[in-house]
N, C-alpha and C positions, 0 to 999 in steps of 0.2 A: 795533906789530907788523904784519907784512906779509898780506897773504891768507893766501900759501905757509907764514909763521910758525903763524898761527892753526891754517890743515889740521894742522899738523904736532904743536901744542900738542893740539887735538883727540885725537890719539890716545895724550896721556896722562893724558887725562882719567877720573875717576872719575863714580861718581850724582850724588854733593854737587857737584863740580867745575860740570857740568852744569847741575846747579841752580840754581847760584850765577849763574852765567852768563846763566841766560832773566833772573832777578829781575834784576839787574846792569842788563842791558839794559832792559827793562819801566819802572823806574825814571827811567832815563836817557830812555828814547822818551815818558813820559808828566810830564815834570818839568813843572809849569807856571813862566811861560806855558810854551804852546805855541811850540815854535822848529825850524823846518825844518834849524838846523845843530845843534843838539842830537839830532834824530831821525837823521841821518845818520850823527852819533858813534855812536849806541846802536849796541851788540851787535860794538863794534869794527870790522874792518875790513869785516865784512861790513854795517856800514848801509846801504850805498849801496845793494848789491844789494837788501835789504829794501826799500829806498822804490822800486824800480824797479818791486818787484811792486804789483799792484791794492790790497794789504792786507799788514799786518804780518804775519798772519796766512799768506798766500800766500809770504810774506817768509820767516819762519822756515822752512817747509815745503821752500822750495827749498834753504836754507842744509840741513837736518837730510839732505834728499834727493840733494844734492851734494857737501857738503863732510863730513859726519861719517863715518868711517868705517866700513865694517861692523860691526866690534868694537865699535862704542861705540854702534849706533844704539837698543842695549836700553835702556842706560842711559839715552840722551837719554828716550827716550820713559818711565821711569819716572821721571825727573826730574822733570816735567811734575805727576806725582800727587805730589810730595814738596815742591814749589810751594805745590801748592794746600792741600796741608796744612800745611804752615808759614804761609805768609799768610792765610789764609781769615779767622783769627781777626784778624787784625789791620787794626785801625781805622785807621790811615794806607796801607795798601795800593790804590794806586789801582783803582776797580772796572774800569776797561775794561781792564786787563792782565789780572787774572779771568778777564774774560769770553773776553780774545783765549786764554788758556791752556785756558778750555771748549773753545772749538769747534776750539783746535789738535790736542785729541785727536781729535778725526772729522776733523779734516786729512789728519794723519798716521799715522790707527788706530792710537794708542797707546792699547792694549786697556789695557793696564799700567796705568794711570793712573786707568780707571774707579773702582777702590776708596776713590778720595779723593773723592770726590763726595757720597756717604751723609754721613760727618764735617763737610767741608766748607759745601754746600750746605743740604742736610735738616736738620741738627742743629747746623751751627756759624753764626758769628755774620754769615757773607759772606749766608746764606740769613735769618735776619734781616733784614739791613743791606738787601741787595736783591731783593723777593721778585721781581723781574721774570728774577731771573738762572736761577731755575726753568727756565723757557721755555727761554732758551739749553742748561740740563743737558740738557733731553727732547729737543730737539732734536739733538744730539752723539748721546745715547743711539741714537735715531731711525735714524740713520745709522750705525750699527753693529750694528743689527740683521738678524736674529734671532742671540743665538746666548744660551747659559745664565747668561751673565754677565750679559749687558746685561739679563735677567731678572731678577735678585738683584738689580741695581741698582737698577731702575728697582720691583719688589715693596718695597726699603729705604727706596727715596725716598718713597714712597706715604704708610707708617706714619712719618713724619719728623715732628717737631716745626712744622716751618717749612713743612708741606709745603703748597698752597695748592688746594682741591678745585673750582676751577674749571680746573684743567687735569688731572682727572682723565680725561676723556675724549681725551686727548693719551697720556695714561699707558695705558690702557687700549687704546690702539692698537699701541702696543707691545711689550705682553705678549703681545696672542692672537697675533699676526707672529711672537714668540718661540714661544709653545706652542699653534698654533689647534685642538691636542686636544685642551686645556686651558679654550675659550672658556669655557664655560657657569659653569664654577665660579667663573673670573675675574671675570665681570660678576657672580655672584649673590653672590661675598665685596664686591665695594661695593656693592649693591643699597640697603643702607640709606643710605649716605651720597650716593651719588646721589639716589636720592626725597629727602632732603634740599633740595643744591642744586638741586632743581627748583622745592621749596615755593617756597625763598628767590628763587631768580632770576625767579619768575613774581611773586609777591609785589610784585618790585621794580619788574618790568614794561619798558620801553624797551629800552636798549641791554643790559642784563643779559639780557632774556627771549629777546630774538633771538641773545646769541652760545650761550647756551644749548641752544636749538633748532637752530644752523648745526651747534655741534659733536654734539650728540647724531648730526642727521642722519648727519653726515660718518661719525663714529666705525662708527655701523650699517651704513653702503654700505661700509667699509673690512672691516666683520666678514666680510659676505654674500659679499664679491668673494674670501675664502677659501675654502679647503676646512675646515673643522673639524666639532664634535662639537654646534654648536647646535639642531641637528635633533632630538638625542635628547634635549634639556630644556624640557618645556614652559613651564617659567617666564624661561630665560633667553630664549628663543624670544618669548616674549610681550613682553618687557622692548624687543627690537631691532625687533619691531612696531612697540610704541610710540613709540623712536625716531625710525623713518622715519616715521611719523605726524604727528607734530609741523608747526606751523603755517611756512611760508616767512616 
């Protein structure tokens, strides 16, 4: 099929159609080995263009930003969380297609897509399989922030199964950015699990005690450089003392 065939297929496409389409491609771009005329074929005619950008990632973005049509770009972008939740669970899905379909949502702010992330990540078996892919969700998150979503997201991902609380101070940068009239309660609902991960990562001492201390710092200078409501609790107030306290 031609470019002009695909544009024109594009607008009779449906969610699933759509869906079908990233995975299709994904597959094809991550077959191993590794084959520069295989990543070319993926996603039809448009591969080329995809390997011409910096990243597939950049790749998709431009195809979804130039060639889908308006009518269809909802769809595309809920496709995306219809991905994630069909493969998440699944043990032959290559992880870096995951990953590239994370951070294509803070590509393309597909907000839509947020909801498969809690499932996916937190609770299913991708967030399991790779706890490193966390980072990449907070991150996506991060970058769609403030708004009441990305708060329910990133509040669901917290209490997750899989959720890993040395990035809670990542998370927690998040949320007061989402509600900073909200800080004081935010940090005093993990207050115990924090003093936790302090026990533990001083306990352990070396590279654990210092990222411990870079992130507490960070988190406390990201709080301060708000406007919110820390002023009026004296205990959350002591807590981001402490923070910025902490040894370099």
């Amino acid at each position: 099929m031609s470019k002009d065939g695909a544009i024109k297929a594009f607008e009779q496409f449906d969610r699933k159609m759509f869906a079908d389409w990233l995975w299709r491609g994904f597959l094809s771009f991550y077959d191993p080995p590794p084959s520069e005329t295989k990543r070319i074929h993926a996603f039809g005619p448009f591969g080329l263009i995809i390997r011409q950008q910096e990243s597939i990632i950049d790749g998709l973005a431009r195809v979804y930003e130039k060639y889908v049509p308006k009518s269809r770009k909802l769809m595309f972008r809920q496709a995306i969380g219809d991905v994630l939740r069909e493969q998440g669970n699944n043990a032959d899905a290559p992880l870096p297609a995951l990953e590239d379909l994370i951070y294509l949502i803070a590509r393309i702010k597909a907000t839509e897509a947020l909801d498969a992330l809690p499932p996916a990540v937190g609770n299913g078996f991708l967030g399991e399989r790779q706890s490193a892919i966390l980072y990449d969700t907070l991150s996506t998150l991060g970058s769609l922030a403030p708004s009441s979503q990305v708060y329910e997201v990133v509040s669901e991902l917290i209490n997750s199964a899989n959720f890993n609380d040395g990035y809670l101070f990542e998370a927690i940068k998040i949320l007061v950015e989402c509600r900073p009239l909200h800080v004081a309660a935010i940090i005093l609902s993990l207050e115990h699990r924090l003093t936790k991960l302090r026990q533990i990562t001083q306990q352990l001492g070396g590279d654990e005690w210092v990222a411990f201390c870079e992130a507490a710092r960070d988190c406390a200078k990201h709080v301060l450089a708000l406007r919110t409501d820390i002023g009026t609790n004296a205990a959350a107030q002591k807590l981001i003392t402490e923070w910025t306290e902490l040894p370099d």
